[in-house]
SEVO-615100 format. One line per 8 residues: their letters; for each residue x, y, z of C-alpha. Coordinates in steps of 0.2 Angstrom, whole numbers, plus 5000, padded with zeros to 4 digits. Layout:
A) X,Y,Z; ...
END
This chain:
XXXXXXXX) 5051,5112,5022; 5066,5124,5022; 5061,5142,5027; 5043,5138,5029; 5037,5141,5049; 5017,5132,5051; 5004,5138,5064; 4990,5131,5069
XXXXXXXX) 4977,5132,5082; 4960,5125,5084; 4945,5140,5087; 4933,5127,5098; 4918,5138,5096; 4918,5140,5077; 4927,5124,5070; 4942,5138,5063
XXXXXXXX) 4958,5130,5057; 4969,5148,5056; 4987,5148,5048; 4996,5165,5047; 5007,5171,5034; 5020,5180,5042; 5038,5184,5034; 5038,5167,5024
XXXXXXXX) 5039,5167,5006; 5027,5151,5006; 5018,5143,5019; 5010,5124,5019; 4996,5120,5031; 4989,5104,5032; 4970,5104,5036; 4969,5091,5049
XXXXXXXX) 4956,5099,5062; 4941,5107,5062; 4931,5100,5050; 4914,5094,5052; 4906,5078,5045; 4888,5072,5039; 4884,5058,5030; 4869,5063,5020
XXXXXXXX) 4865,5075,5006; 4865,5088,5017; 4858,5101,5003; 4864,5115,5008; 4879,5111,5016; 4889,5121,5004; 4882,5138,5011; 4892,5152,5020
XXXXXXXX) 4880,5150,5035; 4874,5133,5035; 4874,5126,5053; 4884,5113,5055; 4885,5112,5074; 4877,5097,5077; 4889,5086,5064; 4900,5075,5070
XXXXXXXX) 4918,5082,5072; 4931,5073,5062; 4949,5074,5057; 4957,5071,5040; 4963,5061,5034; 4948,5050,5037; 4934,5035,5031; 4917,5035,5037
XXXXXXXX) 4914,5019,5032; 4926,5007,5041; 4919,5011,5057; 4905,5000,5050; 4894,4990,5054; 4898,4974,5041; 4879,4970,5031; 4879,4958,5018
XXXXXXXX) 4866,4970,5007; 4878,4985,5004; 4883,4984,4986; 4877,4966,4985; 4881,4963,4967; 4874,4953,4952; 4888,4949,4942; 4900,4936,4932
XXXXXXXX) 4917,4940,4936; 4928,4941,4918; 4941,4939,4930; 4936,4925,4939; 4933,4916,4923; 4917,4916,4927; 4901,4914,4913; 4888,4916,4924
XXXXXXXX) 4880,4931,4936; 4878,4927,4953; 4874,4936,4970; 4891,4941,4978; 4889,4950,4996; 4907,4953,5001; 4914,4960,4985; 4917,4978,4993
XXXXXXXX) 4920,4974,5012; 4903,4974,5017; 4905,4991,5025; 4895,5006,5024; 4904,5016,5010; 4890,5021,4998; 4880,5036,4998; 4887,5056,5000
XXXXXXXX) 4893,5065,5013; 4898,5084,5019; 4914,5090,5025; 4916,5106,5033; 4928,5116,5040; 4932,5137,5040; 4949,5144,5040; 4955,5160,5039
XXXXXXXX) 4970,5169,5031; 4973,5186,5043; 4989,5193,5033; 4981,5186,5017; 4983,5199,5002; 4977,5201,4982; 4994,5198,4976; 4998,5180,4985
XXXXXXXX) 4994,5165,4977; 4985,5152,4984; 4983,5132,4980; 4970,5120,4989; 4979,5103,4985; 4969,5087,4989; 4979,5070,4991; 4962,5059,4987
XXXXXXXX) 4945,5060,4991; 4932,5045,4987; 4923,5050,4977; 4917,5059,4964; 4922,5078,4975; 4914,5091,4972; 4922,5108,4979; 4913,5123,4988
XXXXXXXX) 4923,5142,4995; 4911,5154,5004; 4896,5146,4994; 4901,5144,4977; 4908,5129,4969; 4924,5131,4964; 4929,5115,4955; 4925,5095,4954
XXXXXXXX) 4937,5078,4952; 4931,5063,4947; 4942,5048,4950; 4944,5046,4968; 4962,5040,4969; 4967,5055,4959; 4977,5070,4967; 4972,5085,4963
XXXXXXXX) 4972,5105,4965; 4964,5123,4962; 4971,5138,4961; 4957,5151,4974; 4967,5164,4976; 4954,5176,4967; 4940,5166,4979; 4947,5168,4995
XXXXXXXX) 4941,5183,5005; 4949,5192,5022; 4942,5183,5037; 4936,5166,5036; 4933,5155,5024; 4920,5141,5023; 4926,5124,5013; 4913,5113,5009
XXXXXXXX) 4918,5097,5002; 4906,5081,4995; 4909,5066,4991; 4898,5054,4983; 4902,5035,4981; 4891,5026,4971; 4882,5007,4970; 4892,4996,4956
XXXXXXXX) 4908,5006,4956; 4922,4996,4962; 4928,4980,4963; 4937,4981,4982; 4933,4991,4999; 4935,5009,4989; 4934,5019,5006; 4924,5032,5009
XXXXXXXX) 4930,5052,5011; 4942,5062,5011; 4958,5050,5013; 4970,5056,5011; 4979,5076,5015; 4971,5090,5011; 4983,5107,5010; 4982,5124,5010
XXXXXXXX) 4997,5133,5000; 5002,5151,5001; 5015,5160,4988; 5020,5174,4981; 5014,5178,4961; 5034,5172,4956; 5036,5156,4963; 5040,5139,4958
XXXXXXXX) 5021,5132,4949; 5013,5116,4959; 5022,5099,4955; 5035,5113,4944; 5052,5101,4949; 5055,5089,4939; 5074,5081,4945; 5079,5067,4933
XXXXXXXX) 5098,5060,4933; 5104,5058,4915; 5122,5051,4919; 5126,5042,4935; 5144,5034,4940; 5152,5030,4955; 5162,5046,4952; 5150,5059,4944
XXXXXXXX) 5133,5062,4943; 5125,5074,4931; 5108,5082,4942; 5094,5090,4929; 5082,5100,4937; 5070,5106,4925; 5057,5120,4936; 5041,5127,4931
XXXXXXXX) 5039,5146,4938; 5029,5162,4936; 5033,5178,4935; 5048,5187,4924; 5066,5194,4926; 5067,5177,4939; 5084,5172,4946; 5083,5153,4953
XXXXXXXX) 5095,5146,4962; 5096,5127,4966; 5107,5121,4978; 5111,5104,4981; 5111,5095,5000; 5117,5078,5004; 5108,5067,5019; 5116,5076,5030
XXXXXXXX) 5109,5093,5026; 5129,5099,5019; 5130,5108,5006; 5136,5098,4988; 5131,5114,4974; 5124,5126,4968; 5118,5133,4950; 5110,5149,4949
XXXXXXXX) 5102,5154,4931; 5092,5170,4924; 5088,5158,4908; 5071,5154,4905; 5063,5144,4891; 5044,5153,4893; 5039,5147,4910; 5054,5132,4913
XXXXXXXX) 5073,5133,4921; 5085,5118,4913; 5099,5117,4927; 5113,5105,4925; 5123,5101,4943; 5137,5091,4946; 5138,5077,4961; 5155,5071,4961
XXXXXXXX) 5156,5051,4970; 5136,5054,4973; 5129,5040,4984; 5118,5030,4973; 5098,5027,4980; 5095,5007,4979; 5084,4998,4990; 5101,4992,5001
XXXXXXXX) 5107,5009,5003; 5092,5021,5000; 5100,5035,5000; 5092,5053,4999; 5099,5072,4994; 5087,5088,4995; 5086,5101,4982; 5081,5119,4989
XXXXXXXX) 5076,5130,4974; 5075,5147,4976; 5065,5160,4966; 5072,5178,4967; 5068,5195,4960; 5079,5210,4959; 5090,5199,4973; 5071,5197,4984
XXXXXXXX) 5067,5181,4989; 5050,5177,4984; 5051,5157,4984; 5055,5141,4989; 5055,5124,4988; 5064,5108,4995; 5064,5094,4985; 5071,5076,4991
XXXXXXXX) 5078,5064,4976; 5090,5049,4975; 5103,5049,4961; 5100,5035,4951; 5100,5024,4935; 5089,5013,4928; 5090,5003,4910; 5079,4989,4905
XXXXXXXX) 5084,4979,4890; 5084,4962,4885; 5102,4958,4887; 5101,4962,4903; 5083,4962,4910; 5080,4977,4923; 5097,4984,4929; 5097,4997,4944
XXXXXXXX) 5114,5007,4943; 5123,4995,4929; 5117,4977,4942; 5104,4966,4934; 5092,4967,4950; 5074,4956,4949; 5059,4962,4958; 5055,4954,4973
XXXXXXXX) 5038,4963,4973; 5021,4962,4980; 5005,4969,4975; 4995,4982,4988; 4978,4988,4990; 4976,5005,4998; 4965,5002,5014; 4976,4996,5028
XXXXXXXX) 4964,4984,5034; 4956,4991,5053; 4959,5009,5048; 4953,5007,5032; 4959,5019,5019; 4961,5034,5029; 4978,5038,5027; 4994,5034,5042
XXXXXXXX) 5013,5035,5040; 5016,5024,5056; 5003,5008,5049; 5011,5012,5029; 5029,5010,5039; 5023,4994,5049; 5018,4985,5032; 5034,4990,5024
XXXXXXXX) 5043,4985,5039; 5036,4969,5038; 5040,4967,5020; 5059,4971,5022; 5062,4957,5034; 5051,4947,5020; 5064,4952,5009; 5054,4961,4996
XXXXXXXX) 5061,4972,4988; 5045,4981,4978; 5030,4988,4979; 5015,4989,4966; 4999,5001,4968; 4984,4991,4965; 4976,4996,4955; 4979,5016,4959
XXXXXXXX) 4988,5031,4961; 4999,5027,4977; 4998,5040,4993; 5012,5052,4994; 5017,5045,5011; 5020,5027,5004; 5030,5035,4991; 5040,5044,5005
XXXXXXXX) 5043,5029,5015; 5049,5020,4999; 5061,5030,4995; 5066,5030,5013; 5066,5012,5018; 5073,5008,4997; 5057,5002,4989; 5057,5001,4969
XXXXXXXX) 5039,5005,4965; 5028,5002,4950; 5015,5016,4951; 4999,5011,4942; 4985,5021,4937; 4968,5014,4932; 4958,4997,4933; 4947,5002,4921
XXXXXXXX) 4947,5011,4904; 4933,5013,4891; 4927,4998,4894; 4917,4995,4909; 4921,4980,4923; 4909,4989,4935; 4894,4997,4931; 4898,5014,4938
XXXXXXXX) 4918,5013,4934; 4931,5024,4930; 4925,5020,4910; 4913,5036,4914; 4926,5048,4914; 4939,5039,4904; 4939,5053,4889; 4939,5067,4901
XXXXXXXX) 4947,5061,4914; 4960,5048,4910; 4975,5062,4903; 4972,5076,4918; 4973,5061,4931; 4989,5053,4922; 4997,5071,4922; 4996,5075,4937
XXXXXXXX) 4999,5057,4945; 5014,5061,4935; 5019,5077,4941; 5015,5074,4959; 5026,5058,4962; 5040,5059,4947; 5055,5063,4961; 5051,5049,4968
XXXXXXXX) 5067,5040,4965; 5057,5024,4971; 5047,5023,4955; 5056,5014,4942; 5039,5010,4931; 5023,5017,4927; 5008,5005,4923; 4993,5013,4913
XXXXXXXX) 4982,4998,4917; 4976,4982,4925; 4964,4965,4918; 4956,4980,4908; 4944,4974,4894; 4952,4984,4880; 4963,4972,4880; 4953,4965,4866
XXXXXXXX) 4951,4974,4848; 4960,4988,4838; 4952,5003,4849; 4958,4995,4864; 4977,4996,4856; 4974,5013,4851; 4969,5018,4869; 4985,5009,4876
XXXXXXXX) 4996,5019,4864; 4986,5035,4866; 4989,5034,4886; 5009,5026,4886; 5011,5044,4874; 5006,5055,4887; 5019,5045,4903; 5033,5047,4888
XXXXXXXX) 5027,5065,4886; 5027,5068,4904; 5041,5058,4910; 5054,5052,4896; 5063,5042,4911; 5055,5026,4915; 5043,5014,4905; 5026,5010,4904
XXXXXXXX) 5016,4993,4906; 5000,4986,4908; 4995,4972,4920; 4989,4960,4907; 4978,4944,4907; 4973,4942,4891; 4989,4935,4883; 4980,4929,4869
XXXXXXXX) 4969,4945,4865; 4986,4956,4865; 4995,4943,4854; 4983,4945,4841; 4980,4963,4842; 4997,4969,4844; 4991,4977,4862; 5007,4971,4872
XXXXXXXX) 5018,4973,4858; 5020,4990,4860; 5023,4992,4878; 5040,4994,4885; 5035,4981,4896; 5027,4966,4894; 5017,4964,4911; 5008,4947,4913
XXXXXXXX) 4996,4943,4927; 4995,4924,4931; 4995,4915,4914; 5012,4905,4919; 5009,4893,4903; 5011,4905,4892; 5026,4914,4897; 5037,4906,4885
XXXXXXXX) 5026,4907,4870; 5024,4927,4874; 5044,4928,4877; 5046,4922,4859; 5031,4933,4850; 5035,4948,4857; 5048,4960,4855; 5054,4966,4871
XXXXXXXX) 5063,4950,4877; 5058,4950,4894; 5044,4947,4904; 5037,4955,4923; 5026,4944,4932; 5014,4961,4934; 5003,4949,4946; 5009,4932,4952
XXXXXXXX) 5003,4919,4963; 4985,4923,4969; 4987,4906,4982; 4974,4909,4995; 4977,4904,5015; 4970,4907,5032; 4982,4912,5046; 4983,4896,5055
XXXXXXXX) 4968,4887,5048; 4975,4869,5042; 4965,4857,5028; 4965,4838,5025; 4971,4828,5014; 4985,4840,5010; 4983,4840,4992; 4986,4853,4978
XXXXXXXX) 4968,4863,4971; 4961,4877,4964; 4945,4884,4970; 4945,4874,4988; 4928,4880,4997; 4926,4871,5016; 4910,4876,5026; 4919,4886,5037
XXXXXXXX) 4922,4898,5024; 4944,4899,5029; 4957,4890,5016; 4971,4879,5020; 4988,4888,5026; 4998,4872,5018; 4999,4885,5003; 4993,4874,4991
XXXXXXXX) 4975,4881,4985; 4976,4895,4972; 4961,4900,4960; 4956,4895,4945; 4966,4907,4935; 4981,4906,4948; 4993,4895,4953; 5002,4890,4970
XXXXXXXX) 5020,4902,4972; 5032,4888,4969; 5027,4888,4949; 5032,4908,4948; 5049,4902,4959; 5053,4889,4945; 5051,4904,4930; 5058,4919,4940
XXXXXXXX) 5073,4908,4944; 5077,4896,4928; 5072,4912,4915; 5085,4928,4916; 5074,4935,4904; 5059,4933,4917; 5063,4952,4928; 5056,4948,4942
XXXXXXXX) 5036,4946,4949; 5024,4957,4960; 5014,4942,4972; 4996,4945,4973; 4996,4950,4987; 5007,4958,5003; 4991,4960,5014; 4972,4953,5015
XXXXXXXX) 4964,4968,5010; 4944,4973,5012; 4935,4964,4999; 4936,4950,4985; 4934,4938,4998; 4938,4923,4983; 4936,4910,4982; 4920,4913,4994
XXXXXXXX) 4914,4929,4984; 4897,4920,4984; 4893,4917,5003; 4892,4925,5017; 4899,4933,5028; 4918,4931,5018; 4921,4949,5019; 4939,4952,5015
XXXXXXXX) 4951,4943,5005; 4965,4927,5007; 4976,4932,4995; 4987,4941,5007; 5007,4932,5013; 5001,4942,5029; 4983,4944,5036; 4975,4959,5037
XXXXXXXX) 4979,4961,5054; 4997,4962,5046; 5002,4944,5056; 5012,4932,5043; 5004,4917,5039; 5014,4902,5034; 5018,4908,5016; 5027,4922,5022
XXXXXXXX) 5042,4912,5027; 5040,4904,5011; 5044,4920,5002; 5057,4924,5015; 5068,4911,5012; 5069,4915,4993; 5072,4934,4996; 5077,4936,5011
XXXXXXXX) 5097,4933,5009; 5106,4938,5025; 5094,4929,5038; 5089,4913,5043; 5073,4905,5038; 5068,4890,5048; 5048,4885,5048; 5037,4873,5053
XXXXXXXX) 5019,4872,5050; 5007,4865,5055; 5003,4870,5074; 5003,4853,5084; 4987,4855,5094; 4976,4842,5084; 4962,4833,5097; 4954,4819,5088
XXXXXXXX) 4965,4818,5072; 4977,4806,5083; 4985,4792,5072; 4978,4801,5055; 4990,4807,5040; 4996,4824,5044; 5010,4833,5035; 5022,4843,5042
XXXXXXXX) 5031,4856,5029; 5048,4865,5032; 5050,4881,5024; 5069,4886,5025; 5083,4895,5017; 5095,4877,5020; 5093,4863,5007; 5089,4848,5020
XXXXXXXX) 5082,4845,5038; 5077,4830,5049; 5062,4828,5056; 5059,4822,5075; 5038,4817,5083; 5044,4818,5102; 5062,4812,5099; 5058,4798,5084
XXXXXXXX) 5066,4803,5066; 5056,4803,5052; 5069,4806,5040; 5079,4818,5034; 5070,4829,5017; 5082,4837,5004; 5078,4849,4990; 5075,4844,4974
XXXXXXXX) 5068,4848,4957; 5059,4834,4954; 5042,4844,4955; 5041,4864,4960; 5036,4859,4979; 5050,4849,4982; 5061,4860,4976; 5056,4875,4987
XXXXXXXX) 5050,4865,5003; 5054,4850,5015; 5038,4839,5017; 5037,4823,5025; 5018,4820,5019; 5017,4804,5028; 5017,4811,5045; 5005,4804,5060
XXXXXXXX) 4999,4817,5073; 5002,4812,5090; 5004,4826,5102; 5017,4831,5110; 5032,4838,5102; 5038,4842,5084; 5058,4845,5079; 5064,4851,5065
XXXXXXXX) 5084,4850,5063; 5090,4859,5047; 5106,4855,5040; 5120,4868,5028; 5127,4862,5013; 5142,4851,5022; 5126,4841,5030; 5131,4851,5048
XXXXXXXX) 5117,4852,5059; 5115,4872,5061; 5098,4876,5065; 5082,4868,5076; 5065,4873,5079; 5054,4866,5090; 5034,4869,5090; 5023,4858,5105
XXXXXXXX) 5003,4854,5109; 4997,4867,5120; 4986,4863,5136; 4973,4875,5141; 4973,4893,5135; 4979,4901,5153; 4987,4919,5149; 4992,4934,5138
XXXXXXXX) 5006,4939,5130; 5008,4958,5123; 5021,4961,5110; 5021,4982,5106; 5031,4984,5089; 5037,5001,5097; 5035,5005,5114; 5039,5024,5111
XXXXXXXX) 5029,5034,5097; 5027,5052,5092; 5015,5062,5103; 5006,5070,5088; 4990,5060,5089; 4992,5050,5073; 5005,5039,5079; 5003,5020,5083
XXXXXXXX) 5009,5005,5093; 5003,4989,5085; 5002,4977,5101; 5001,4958,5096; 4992,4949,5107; 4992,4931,5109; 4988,4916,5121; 4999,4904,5131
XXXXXXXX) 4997,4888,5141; 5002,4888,5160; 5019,4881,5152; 5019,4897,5140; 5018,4887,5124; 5007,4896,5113; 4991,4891,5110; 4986,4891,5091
XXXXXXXX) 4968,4886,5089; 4963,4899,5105; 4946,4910,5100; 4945,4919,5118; 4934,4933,5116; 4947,4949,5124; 4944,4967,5129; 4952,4980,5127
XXXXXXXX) 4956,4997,5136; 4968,5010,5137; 4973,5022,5150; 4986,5037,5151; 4989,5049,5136; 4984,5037,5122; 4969,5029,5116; 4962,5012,5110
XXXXXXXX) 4961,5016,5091; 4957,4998,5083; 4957,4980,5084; 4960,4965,5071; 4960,4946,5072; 4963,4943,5051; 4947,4933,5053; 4940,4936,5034
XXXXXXXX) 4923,4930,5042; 4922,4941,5056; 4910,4953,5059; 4914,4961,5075; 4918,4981,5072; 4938,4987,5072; 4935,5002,5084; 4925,4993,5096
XXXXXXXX) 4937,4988,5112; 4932,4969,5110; 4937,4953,5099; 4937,4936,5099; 4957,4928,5096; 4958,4919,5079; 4968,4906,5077; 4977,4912,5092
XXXXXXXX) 4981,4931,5090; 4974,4948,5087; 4983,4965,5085; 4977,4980,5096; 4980,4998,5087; 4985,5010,5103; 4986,5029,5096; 4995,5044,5105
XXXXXXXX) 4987,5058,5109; 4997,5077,5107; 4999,5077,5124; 5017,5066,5129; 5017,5054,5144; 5016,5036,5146; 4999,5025,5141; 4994,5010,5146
XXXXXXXX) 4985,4996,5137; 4976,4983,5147; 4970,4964,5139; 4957,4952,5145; 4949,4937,5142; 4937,4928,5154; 4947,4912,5161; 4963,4921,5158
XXXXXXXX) 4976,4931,5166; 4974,4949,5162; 4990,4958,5153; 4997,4974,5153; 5008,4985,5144; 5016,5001,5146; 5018,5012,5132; 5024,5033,5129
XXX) 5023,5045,5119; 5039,5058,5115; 5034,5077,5108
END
């Protein structure tokens, strides 16, 4: 931040996290050290001199609960899922993760302010804590929140005293009260802000841009002060930090600033060129500096209309989106900017294009990264309103809760020029009746009163209910989860004249797990508790990708689709929500260990335009199934391939819409396996051989192969490598049906941080240095430390030749 210096230094002895205010007109210190943890009520934790010597010493961001272990009795819950279609309770084990998450627990930590004085300002700003917080300074509580993906602040400046401070924080999760892994703790940042009395209020900036052409911009920075006989000055910087303009004004309307600023031939923000100017406002008095405040934002424009569907700077531009959960499967939910950047990473080469926080208020960093890396982001808010899904749901605090924590979600991310839509809900039951329509009108009010600038919708699965009540009539945008039958019947009832595929797909698939006969099915259970990576089994209320392909291609005034889901997540193990031990999902077009499974390259070739797509599936290592029916499919961005079992065609597939598969994949379903070798040959439109593949059977499992994503991070002790580890023959043909139990260890300045195999059936902990391969791979998290130098990450398995990698870490 622009004119701000930070300090900070860790007291051992007392658990002190000191930042001094020097010359600086604000200072920002993120409380990452220091604090002590306690799971437990802790009664008197909140008190000045409560010892809290023996607790646990913890960083935050962090979750206590991932660290495990997995029991089928935590949360074990009774219920008939609405969403499942289902009519009946039964026991579901899995529905939360399985881990650890409810109960309260203390956090701790004491920081002190030496050049504090009366007259400064000073904000404590939490990111998200799960859940339920409630807030103690030197003993006395000094505010609560409720929802725990909520961002939220207090103003202790009058509660802070010279010397240290103790801040007590607890968090309380309740049984029944989510319907995924929720996390545990405080998640996400927690910050310290100082200021002067005149400065710019928190979340004041609000940067819209009214008028946007390729040779003029018009910049509107409305600001939010204290203090009177205020001079602001916002300057204007491009990505390269050169100055662009400047507008100073002495104009207030009560406590706001309206400033205009001109960008002639502004670089436009899009997710091809994301491009990215700061605004430094200034706050003087009598020519003083008292305040300041940088500010990135993108310029530009956003229309949605039926002529044209969703337009991003005057080009009809469809979503290519996916859906996210917050936990980031082995760290669970505690929040990192290098496994955030890895996921998106892997999303861009997909070819997706947007993101949708399910079902919550997204984390400042994703929003960061987005705009960054050009993500369009629908932002969502709640799962629940009124009417209860869980028993101890958000419906609680609806009628206290529901404006405060729109407001600020608001306010906090509104200059994110990544958000192009807000959703006010999700599946929720007020879908139904005339108080649900008032609710969804009551709440769309308040995003139009807070941010004028983009539209609101509501991910919605009772098309039915909201034709009947007039719910989905009056959103800006008509969001449909699933319900792929009645898309056109809802394009000709309702008055917007297009249709978001809010949620699309829900097919379900285990990273290389293969089922026979290869045919098409909804709610396919197998004793082994995995589902078939053909990509042909979606749930009852879903369907397979290829029907949403068909729509979101044939109908302009379909704008585009959000896939259930990126990434597995923690929880909702359908369609085994009944059996243990399924303890995290199948929805995801990547596992949670972040590897792509097969429908990944499904997507790819539909979104990803300017690289080649060329896959084959299944793996060819098949002992026993010799001489029986077994498909091969190609997923590829060419119309036609041939097909070769060790050098012997089998004919050449072409695309065609004769049904939705064959129009988006080449299957030759009549296949005999016989090991050895498979070929695939694809062909361009001139019918020109241009690309092979080639996938063979393996022999025995003989040694490892490490595959760093980065081999250089950031020596600030958040920072990871992901490592892919995987399994080869003597040849070095991969070995895909390999479950080698590995170790792990790491030498050096790093450390082993966490391990996943995207097994939704293991039980084996993520921060314990040991796991079995699953379908032949596994990801190894290795985390700097702040110290720099080179780490070194060792792999082995019994039977198999033990691997090494070196890694480093740069300050």
């Amino acid at each position: 931040m622009t004119g701000v210096t930070r300090h900070l230094f860790l007291i051992c002895s007392m658990c002190v996290v000191t930042f001094q205010l020097l010359a600086q007109n604000r200072t920002v210190q993120v409380l990452e050290e220091g604090w002590a943890f306690k799971k437990g009520k802790s009664s008197d934790a909140f008190k000045v001199q409560f010892d809290d010597s023996k607790w646990e010493q913890v960083t935050v961001p962090h979750d206590w609960a991932i660290y495990g272990p997995f029991d089928k009795d935590i949360d074990k819950q009774n219920i008939a899922i609405s969403q499942n279609n289902e009519k009946e309770a039964t026991e579901k084990t899995g529905r939360t993760g399985s881990l650890p998450f409810i109960g309260t627990a203390w956090y701790r930590n004491t920081f002190e302010v030496p050049s504090f004085e009366t007259g400064k300002t000073v904000i404590l700003l939490f990111e998200g804590v799960m859940s339920e917080p409630e807030i103690y300074l030197n003993g006395e509580k000094i505010g609560e929140w409720k929802y725990g993906y909520s961002y939220f602040y207090f103003d202790i400046s009058n509660a802070l005293k010279k010397g240290k401070n103790t801040l007590a924080v607890k968090a309380s999760n309740p049984e029944f009260s989510s319907r995924w892994y929720p996390g545990a703790g405080i998640y996400r940042n927690v910050s310290l802000i100082v200021k002067n009395k005149e400065s710019i209020d928190q979340w004041g900036t609000f940067i819209t841009t009214p008028l946007v052409s390729d040779k003029l911009a018009r910049v509107n920075v409305k600001t939010q002060v204290s203090g009177e006989k205020i001079t602001l000055k916002t300057t204007i910087y491009d990505a390269d930090k050169k100055w662009v303009t400047t507008n100073s004004s002495t104009t207030q309307f009560g406590k706001s600033f309206d400033q205009n600023l001109k960008v002639e031939h502004p670089k436009l923000w899009s997710p091809e060129t994301p491009y990215l100017y700061t605004v430094v406002s200034q706050v003087y008095v009598d020519d003083e500096l008292k305040d300041e405040l940088t500010t990135r934002f993108g310029i530009r424009d956003i229309k949605y209309t039926a002529e044209n569907g969703f337009q991003l700077n005057g080009k009809t531009t469809k979503f290519k989106g996916v859906c996210l959960h917050h936990d980031l499967g082995q760290l669970g939910t505690a929040i990192n900017k290098a496994a955030l950047r890895r996921q998106l990473t892997i999303l861009k080469d997909m070819g997706a294009n947007a993101i949708r926080s399910s079902h919550n208020m997204p984390s400042l960093e994703q929003l960061e990264l987005c705009d960054e890396m050009g993500f369009l982001f629908l932002a969502e808010s709640f799962d629940e309103w009124k009417k209860p899904k869980m028993k101890n749901g958000y419906h609680r605090f609806f009628d206290d809760y529901a404006e405060k924590d729109i407001v600020n979600l608001v306010h906090a991310t509104r200059n994110h020029p990544s958000i192009v839509m807000w959703s006010s809900g999700n599946e929720v039951p007020d879908q139904w009746g005339a108080e649900g329509l008032k609710r969804a009108k009551k709440l769309q009010d308040i995003f139009h009163r807070e941010d004028p600038t983009r539209p609101v919708t509501v991910g919605m699965d009772q098309v039915k209910a909201v034709m009947e009540s007039g719910f989905a009539s009056l959103l800006d945008v008509l969001g449909l989860n699933y319900r792929v039958h009645l898309y056109e019947e809802a394009y000709e009832k309702f008055p917007q004249g297009m249709i978001l595929g809010s949620e699309t797909a829900s097919t379900v698939s285990s990273r290389g797990i293969y089922k026979f006969p290869v045919v098409q099915g909804k709610g396919k259970q197998y004793p082994d508790l995995q589902s078939s990576s053909y990509d042909l089994e979606a749930c009852s209320w879903s369907n397979v990708p290829d029907e949403d392909f068909v729509l979101q291609d044939d109908k302009d005034w379909v704008i585009g689709e959000f896939v259930w889901t990126g990434f597995d997540y923690l929880g909702e193990p359908t369609p085994y929500d009944n059996y243990w031990p399924s303890r995290s999902s199948y929805f995801g077009i990547s596992d949670l260990a972040g590897l792509p499974k097969d429908r990944y390259y499904l997507y790819r070739c539909r979104w990803n335009k300017k690289e080649e797509t060329l896959h084959v599936l299944p793996h060819w290592n098949w002992e026993g199934r010799e001489g029986e029916i077994t498909p091969v499919f190609v997923y590829t961005n060419y119309d036609s391939a041939e097909l070769f079992i060790n050098g012997k065609s089998k004919g050449i597939q072409k695309k065609n819409k004769d049904t939705p598969q064959t129009r988006y994949r080449l299957m030759w379903m009549d296949v005999k396996y016989e090991p050895g070798t498979v070929k695939v040959v694809a062909f361009n439109k001139g019918g020109k051989p241009v690309a092979e593949r080639e996938i063979k059977t393996a022999g025995k499992a003989d040694q490892l192969v490490l595959s760093p994503d980065r081999k250089i991070i950031k020596a600030d002790g958040k920072d990871l490598s992901y490592v892919e580890v995987s399994v080869v023959d003597k040849a070095g043909i991969p070995c895909p049906i390999a479950t080698n139990q590995l170790k792990f260890k790491v030498t050096g300045k790093g450390r082993y941080r966490a391990a996943c195999n995207g097994d939704a059936t293991s039980l084996e902990q993520f921060h314990l240095p040991i796991m079995k391969l699953f379908s032949g791979k596994l990801v190894v998290l290795v985390q700097s430390t702040k110290e720099a130098g080179k780490m070194e990450l060792t792999v082995s398995g019994k039977g198999l030749k033990t691997a090494k990698v070196i890694l480093s870490s740069k300050d």
